[in-house]
C-alpha positions, -999 to +999 in steps of 0.1 A: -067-076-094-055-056-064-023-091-055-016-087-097-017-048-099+002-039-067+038-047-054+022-067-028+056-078-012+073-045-014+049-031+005+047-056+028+082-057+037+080-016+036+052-021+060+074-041+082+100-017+081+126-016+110+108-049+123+118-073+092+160-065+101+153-086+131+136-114+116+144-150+112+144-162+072+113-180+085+092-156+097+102-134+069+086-164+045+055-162+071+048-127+072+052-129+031+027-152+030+004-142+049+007-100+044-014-104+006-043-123+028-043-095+049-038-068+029-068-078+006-089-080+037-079-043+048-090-031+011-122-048+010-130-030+047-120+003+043-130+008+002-167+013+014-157+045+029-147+059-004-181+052-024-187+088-029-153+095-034-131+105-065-096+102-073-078+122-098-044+110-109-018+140-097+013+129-116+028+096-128+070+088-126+088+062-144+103+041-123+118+018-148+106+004-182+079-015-159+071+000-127+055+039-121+047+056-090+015+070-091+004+103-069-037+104-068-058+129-052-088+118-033-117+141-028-149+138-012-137+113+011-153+112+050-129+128+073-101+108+086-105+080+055-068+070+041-049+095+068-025+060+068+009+068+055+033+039+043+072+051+051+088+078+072+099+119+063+119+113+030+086+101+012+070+136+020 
């Protein structure tokens, strides 16, 4: 659910950032294939610490005719749970 539901490779190369610029075709293909394995492992870790948690949906935008953005709130969370951030000071 989480490889169909998500844009697993835009985030991975988002992830990358700066880093992906400097790579070779072939490690792009590399780090493609093997970010989804990783990512899937990082959700099944971390989504314990969220068992009491609950998430309301904020506010949805339209990307395009298939694609939204989706702004949740998470409450009840332990402290310091999902403090990552994905992208830099214009995603603020």
């Amino acid at each position: 659910m989480l490889l169909e539901g998500f844009a697993v490779k835009s985030i991975g190369r988002r992830v990358l950032s700066r880093y992906g610029r400097s790579a070779t075709p072939e490690q792009l293909a590399d780090y493609d294939a093997a970010f989804p394995r990783y990512m899937v492992t990082i959700y099944q870790t971390r989504l314990i610490d969220y068992k009491d948690a609950t998430l309301k949906v904020a506010k949805v935008e339209q990307v395009d005719a298939n694609n939204q953005i989706v702004h949740a709130i998470v409450s009840g969370a332990p402290a310091g749970a999902g403090e990552s951030r994905l992208g830099g000071a214009q995603d603020k």
